[in-house]
N, C-alpha and C positions, 0 to 999 in steps of 0.2 A: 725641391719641387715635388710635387705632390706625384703619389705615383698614376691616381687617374689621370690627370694631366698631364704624365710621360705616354703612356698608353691612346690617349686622345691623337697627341701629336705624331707618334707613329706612326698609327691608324691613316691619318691625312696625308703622311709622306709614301705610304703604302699605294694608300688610293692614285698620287698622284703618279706613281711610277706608273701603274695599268693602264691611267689612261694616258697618259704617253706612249706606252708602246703599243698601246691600241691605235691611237691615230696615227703614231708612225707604219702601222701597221697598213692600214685605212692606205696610206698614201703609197706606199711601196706596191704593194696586192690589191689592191681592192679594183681597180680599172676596170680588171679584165671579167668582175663580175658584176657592177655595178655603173652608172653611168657619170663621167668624170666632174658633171658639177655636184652629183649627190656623195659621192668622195671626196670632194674640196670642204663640203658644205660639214661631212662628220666628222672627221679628222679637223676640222677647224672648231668644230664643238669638243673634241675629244682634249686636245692640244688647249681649249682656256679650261676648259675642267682640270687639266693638271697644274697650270699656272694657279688660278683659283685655291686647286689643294697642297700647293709651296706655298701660299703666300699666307693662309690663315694659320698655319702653325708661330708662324713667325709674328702675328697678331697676339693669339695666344700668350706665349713665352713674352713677350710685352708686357701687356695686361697685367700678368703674374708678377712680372721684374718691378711695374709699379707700383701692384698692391703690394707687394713684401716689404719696397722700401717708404711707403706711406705706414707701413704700422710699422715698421723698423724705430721711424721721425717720432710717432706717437708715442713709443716706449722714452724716447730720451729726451722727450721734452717732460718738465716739470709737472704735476696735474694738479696741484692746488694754484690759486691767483697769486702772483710777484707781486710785492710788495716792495716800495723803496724806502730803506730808511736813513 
């Protein structure tokens, strides 16, 4: 795998951690400063932004698993036209 492409997907698994513990955050703390539907409301934006950045790595590494083995198929297939004789 390409090493921009390990760096990418770090990156997103990075992001998703923060905002996880941000909205876990958000829900634990945040009450007593804020008002409880506007804490429902960010922590529930926070919590699909980490989902969101689990799920697109794994998009990714896909994408890549198919293109390698679509030009994997292209290397072992024949390239001039079959003939029968």
């Amino acid at each position: 795998m390409d090493e921009k492409l390990k760096k990418r997907i770090v990156a997103f698994y990075m992001g998703g951690i923060f905002n996880a513990l941000v909205g876990l955050y958000l829900l634990i703390e945040g009450v007593p400063f804020l008002d409880p539907g506007t804490v429902r409301i960010l922590a529930v934006a926070f919590l699909v932004f980490a989902l969101v950045d689990f799920v697109i790595p794994r998009v990714i590494r896909r994408g890549w698993e198919a293109r390698a083995g679509q030009q994997a198929g292209e290397k072992q297939r024949p390239s001039g036209p079959v003939t029968k004789l």
